[in-house]
N, C-alpha and C positions, 0 to 999 in steps of 0.2 A: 252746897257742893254735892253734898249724895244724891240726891235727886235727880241732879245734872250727870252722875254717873251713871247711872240704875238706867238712862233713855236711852243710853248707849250700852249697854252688856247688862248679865244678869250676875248670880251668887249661887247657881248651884244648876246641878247636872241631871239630864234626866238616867232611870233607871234600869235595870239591864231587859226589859223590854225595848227601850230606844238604844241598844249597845250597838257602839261602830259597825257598822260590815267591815270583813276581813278581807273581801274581795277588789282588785282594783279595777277602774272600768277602760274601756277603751281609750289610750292618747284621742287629745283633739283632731291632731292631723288623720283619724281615721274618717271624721264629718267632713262630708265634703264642701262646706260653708263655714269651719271653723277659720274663727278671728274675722271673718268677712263684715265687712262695717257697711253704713247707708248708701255711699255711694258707691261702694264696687256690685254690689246688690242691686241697685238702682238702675246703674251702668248694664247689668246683664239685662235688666226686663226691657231695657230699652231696646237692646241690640233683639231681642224674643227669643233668646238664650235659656230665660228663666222667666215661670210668671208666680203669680204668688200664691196659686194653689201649693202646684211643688214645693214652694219653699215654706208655707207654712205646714206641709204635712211632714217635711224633713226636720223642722221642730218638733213637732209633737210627738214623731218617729225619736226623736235624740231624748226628749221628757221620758218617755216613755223605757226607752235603754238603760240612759243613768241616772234619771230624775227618782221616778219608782222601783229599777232594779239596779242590777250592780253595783255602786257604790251607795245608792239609796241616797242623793244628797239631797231629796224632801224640800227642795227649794219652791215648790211647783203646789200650792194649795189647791186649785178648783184650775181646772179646763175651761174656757168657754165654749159650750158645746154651741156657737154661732161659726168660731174663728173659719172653719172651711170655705160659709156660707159669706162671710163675710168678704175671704179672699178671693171669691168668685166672683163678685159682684166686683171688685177691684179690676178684676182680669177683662169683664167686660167694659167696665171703662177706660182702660189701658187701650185693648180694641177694638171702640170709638172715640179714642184723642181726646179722650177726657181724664189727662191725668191730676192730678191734682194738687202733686206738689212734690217735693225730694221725700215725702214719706209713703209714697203711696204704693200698697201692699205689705208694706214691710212691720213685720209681726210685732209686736212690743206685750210688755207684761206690765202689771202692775201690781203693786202691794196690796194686801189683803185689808185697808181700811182704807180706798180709792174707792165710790160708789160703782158700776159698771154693771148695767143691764148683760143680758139677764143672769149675773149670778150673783150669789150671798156677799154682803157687808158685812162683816164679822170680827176684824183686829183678831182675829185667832179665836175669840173666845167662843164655848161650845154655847151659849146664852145666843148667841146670835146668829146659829149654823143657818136658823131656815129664813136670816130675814133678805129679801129681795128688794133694794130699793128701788120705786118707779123709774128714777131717772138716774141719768150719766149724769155723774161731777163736771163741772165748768170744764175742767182740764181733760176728762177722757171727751169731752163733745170734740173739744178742739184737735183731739187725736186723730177723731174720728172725721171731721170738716176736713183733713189735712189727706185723709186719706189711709190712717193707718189700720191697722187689723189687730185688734185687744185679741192675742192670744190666750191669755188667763190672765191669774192673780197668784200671788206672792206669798210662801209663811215670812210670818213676824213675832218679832218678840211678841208675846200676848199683850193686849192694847196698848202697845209701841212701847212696851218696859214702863207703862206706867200702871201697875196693879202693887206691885212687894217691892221690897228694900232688898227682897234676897229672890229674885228672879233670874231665872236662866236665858241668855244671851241667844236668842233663834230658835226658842220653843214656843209654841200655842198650844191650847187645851184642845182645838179643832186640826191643826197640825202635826201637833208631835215638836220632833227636834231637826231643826236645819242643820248641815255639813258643812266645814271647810273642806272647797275642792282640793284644795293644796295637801294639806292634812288631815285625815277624816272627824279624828279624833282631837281636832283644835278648836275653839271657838269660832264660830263666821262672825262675833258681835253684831250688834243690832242699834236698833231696831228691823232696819230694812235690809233684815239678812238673808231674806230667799232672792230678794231683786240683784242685789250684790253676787249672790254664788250664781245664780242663774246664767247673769250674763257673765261674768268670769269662766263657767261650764259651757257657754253658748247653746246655754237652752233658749235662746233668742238674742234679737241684735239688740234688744236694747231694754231696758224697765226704768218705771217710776218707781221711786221710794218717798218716804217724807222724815223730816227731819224739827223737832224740837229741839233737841241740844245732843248733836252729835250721831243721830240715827242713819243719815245719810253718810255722814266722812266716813264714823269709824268701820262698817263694815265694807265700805270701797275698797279701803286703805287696806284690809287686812285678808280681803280679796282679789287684790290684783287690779283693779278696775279703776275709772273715773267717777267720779260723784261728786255734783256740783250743786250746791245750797244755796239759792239765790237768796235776796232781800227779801226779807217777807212785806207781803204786797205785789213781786213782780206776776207771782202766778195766783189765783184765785183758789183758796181754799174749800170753794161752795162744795160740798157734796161727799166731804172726806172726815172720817171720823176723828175730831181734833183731842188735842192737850191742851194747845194756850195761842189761842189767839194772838199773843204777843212775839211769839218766837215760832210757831208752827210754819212749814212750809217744805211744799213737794219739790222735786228735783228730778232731773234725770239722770240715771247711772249707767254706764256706757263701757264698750272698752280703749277709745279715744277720746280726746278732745273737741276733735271734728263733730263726732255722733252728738255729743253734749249738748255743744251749739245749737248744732240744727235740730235738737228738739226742744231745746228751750226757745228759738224761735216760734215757734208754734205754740208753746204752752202760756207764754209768756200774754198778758192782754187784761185787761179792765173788765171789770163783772161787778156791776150792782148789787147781787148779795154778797159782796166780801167787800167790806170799805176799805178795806187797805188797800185794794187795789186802785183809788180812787187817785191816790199820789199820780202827780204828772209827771214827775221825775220820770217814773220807768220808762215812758213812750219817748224819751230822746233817742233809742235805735231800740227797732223791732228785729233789726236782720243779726244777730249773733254771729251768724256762721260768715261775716264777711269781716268777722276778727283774728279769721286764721291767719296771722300775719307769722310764717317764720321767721322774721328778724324781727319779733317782738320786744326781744331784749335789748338791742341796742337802744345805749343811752336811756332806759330804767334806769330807778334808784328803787332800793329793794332791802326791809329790814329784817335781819335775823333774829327768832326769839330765841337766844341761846340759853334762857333758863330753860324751856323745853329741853332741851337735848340731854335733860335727866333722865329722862322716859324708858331710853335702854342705850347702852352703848353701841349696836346696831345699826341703832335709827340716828345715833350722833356722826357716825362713824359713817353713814350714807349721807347724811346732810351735810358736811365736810366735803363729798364728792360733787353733790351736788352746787353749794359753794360754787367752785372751783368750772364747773361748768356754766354758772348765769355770767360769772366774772368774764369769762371767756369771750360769750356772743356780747360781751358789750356793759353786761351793766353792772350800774357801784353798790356793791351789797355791802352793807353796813352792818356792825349791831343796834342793834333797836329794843324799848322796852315796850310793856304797858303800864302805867305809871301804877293803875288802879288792880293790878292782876288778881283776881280772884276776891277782890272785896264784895263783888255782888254775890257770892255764893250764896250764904243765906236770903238773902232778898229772893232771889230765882226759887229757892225753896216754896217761898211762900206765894207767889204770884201762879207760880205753877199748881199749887194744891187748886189756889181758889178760882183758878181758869179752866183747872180739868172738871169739876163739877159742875161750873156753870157751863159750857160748851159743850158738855157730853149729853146734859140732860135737854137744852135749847135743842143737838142735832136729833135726839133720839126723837122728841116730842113733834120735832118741823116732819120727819121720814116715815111716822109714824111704824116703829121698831115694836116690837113685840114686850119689850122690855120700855118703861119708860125713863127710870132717875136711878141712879147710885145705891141708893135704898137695895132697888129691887134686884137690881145685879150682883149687892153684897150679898142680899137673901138667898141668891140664885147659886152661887159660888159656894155658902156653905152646904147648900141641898144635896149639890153633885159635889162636894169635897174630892170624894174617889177621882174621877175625873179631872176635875176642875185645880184642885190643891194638892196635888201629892206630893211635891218636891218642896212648893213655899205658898206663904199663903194673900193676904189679900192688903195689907198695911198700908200702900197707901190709897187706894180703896178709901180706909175705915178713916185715914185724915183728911181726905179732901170732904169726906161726907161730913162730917163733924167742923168742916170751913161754915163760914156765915158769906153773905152777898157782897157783890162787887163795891158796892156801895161802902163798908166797914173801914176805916182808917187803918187798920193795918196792910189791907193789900194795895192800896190807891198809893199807900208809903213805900212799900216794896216793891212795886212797878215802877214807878218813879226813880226811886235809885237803882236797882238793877239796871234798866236800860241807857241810863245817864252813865252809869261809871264803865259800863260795858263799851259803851257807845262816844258819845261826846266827850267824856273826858277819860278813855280808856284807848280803843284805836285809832280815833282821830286826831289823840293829843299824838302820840306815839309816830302818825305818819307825818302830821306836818312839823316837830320839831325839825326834822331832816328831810323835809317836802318828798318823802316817801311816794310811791303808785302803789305798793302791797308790804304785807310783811307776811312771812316765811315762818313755818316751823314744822319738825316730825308731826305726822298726822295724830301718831298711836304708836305703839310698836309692834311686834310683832304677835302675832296669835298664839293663846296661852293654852295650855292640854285644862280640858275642860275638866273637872275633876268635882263629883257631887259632896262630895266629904268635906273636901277644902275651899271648895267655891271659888270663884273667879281670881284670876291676879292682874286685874288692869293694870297696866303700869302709868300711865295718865295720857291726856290730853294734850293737840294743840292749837284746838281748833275754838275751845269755851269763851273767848270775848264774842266773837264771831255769832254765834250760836244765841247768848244773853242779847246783846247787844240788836238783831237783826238784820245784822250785815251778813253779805254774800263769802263763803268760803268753795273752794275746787281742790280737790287732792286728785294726785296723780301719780300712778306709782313711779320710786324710784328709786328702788332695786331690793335686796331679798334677806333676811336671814335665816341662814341653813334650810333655804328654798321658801321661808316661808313672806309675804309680799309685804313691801312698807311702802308706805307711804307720803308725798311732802304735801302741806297744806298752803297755799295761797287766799290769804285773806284782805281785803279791802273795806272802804268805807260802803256805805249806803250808795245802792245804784252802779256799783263800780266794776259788772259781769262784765263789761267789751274790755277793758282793759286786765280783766283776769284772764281771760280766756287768750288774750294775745300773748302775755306772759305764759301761761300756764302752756298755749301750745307751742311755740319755741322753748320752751322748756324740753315737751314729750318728744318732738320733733326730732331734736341732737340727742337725747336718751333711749329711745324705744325701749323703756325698762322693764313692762312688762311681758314677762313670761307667763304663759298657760298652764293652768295647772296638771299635777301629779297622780293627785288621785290615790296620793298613801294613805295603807290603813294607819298608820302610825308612822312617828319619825325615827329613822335611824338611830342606831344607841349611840354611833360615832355625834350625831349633831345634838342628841339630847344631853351629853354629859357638857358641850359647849355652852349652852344652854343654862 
């Protein structure tokens, strides 16, 4: 269970050189593309309204506003000093009739441990500022086959919240500390917390994150946004700096359901260096985006995890509305359990030590990184401490190096049941006792005041079968405490993205529950004493 928490937030704050800005920045509605999604963007280049130089310099114009000044929300690690060059080359095949698909110009970010010519692979950490890998990861090729324009890369927890038990929630040692837009001085959780604030900010329309156990949901959810965790397998991991092979996997974070779709259609595909990909399952529909069905809910059967709704009365108290709303468009929401809830925790402990060593040291050694094994990264981390450790330090680092090979009966035991009780006889018992399509719970609750002293207060999860197990979860906001965004999580079995995504967007459809952020230095004393 810790482990699984620590990928998702961290335990301590950084120090008053990373202190809030007191400043707030411009409302959304002063960008003149705020909230604008793929196809109304789309729609304009079509009409030659808009091409994607413009639009991608009105990004970097808004990064550049409130990314690195005004509110400072440090979402924004590395520029790719191509993106211009790139959406030029866009513009001319736009006109010569050479478009190339519903993605084409339109800017996207990615996480800072997504391979992407020509800038740094890093996970945040200062060990890896200069390394450059040869080539684009499986999934930014496909971005770029589609048409899209990598506008940069993303801060992150430092190597996706997997270094300390007592790590901070959107900091890197090459970054600094990411912001909630909403609150400056709240957590954005993580791991994929600059992708999450970015597009929530609309410092672009759209980013990749990646998720092991909750780095995609929980800062969607507490960023206003969409963020959607496919089955791992659907998308090809080649080229991204991993944890575990077993639960690792990239997603898109959006600020619709629509945007979702249609980039996991493109990312989604078969790739011989990743065997997961290999499952035929995934290839029964390529086209996502033709599951925008708003009468998705009709005649669903849909289960509630109402032990979740512990997590904050908030989050219960919006799932109640929400309730009240799937019943509406049609469909039978029930209560629902998972028989096995949280017995994997330790197991996931352990498969995770012994996967992030083996995988870290396989990518570094294939990329040929500057750095080669865990060894030298621990060596490297105590060298620069100042830098590197000032807030916390390197624990689990020092256990997964101290793990022995995959080969050992302890972890081939722990892989085994984790994904079995997560999986098989965890969500699938769960939906076909009452032939279920998804079950339901708060994502997280709401975003906690970040505090170095006292360290984080997650209030918990609802997204952790999902996440063990390798099943597909989507969270979508839906609606707010004392402004700040929650989130509902829809989770399915294995392969079960088209029928999330129809629920999930007849869901957003009758909601529009997100709201753009505020951009407070801090929350009002009236909501903090709520609170």
């Amino acid at each position: 269970m810790l482990l699984a928490l620590i990928l998702a937030l961290g335990a301590c704050d950084s120090t008053a050189p990373d202190a809030t800005p007191t400043r707030a920045a411009a409302e959304p509605t002063d960008f003149i593309y705020a909230e604008a999604d793929i196809a109304d963007l789309q729609a304009r280049m079509q009409r030659g309204e808009l091409d994607s130089r413009t639009l991608t310099q009105a990004y970097l114009d808004r990064i550049a506003a409130i990314d690195k000044a005004g509110p400072a929300l440090n979402a924004v690690i590395e520029i790719n000093p191509d993106a211009m060059k790139e959406a030029a080359l866009r513009d001319v095949e736009r006109n010569t009739n050479s478009v190339r698909g519903p993605l084409h110009g339109i800017p996207i970010l990615l996480k800072d441990n997504i391979g992407a010519t020509p800038m740094a692979n890093s996970a945040g950490s200062l060990a890896l500022n200069e390394f450059h890998p040869r080539s684009d990861a499986f999934l930014v090729r496909r971005l770029r086959e589609a048409g899209a324009v990598i506008l940069g890369k993303t801060n992150l927890s430092e190597w996706a919240n997997f270094r300390s038990t007592h790590s901070t929630s959107g900091w890197s040692g090459r970054g600094g500390p990411t912001r909630n837009p909403y609150v400056l001085d709240r957590s954005p959780c993580g791991s994929s917390s600059g992708s999450a604030v970015a597009v929530s900010a609309n410092l672009a329309v759209a980013a990749i994150g990646t998720e092991t156990d909750g780095s995609i949901i929980c800062p969607a959810a507490m960023n206003g946004v969409v963020g959607l965790k496919p089955t791992v397998g659907l998308i090809s991991r080649e080229g991204i700096i991993p944890i575990s092979f077993s639960q690792d996997s990239a997603g898109p974070m959006t600020r619709n359901v629509a945007d979702a779709a249609q980039l996991l259609t493109v990312l989604a595909g078969r790739d011989d260096a990743d065997p997961a990909t290999g499952n035929a399952a995934w290839n029964t529909t390529l086209d996502y985006h033709a599951h925008l069905n708003p009468n998705g809910l009709k005649g669903a059967r849909i289960g509630v995890l109402r032990s979740k709704f512990a997590i904050h009365p908030d989050a219960a108290a919006a799932m109640e509305v929400a309730i009240k709303t799937l019943r509406e468009a049609g469909a039978t929401v029930v209560d629902a359990e998972i028989p096995t809830d949280g017995q994997w925790s330790d197991d996931e402990d352990t498969l995770l030590l012994y996967e992030f060593k083996s995988g870290l040291e396989r990518y570094l050694a294939r990329q040929d990184a500057p750095l080669k094994s865990l060894s030298q990264l621990i060596g490297y981390n105590q060298q620069y401490r100042d830098s590197e450790m000032p807030f916390f330090g390197q624990e689990l680092f020092e256990q997964a190096n101290a793990k022995g090979g995959l080969g050992e009966e302890s972890y081939i035991g722990a892989r085994s049941r984790a994904k079995r009780l997560a999986g098989p006889e965890g969500i699938d018992v769960a939906l076909k006792a009452q032939q279920l399509d998804a079950l339901i719970a708060p994502a997280t609750g709401p975003a906690w005041v970040i505090d170095r002293q006292a360290g984080d207060r997650f209030p918990g999860a609802g997204y952790g079968a999902a996440a063990v197990a390798g099943y597909p979860s989507l969270t979508i906001p839906m609606g707010s405490s004392n402004g700040l965004p929650l989130g509902i999580v829809f989770m399915g079995t294995a392969w079960s993205e088209p029928r999330l995504i129809e629920l999930g967007y007849a869901y957003e459809q009758l909601t529009l529950a997100r709201e753009p952020p505020k951009y407070l230095p801090s929350m009002p004393a009236a909501a903090k004493a709520h609170q």
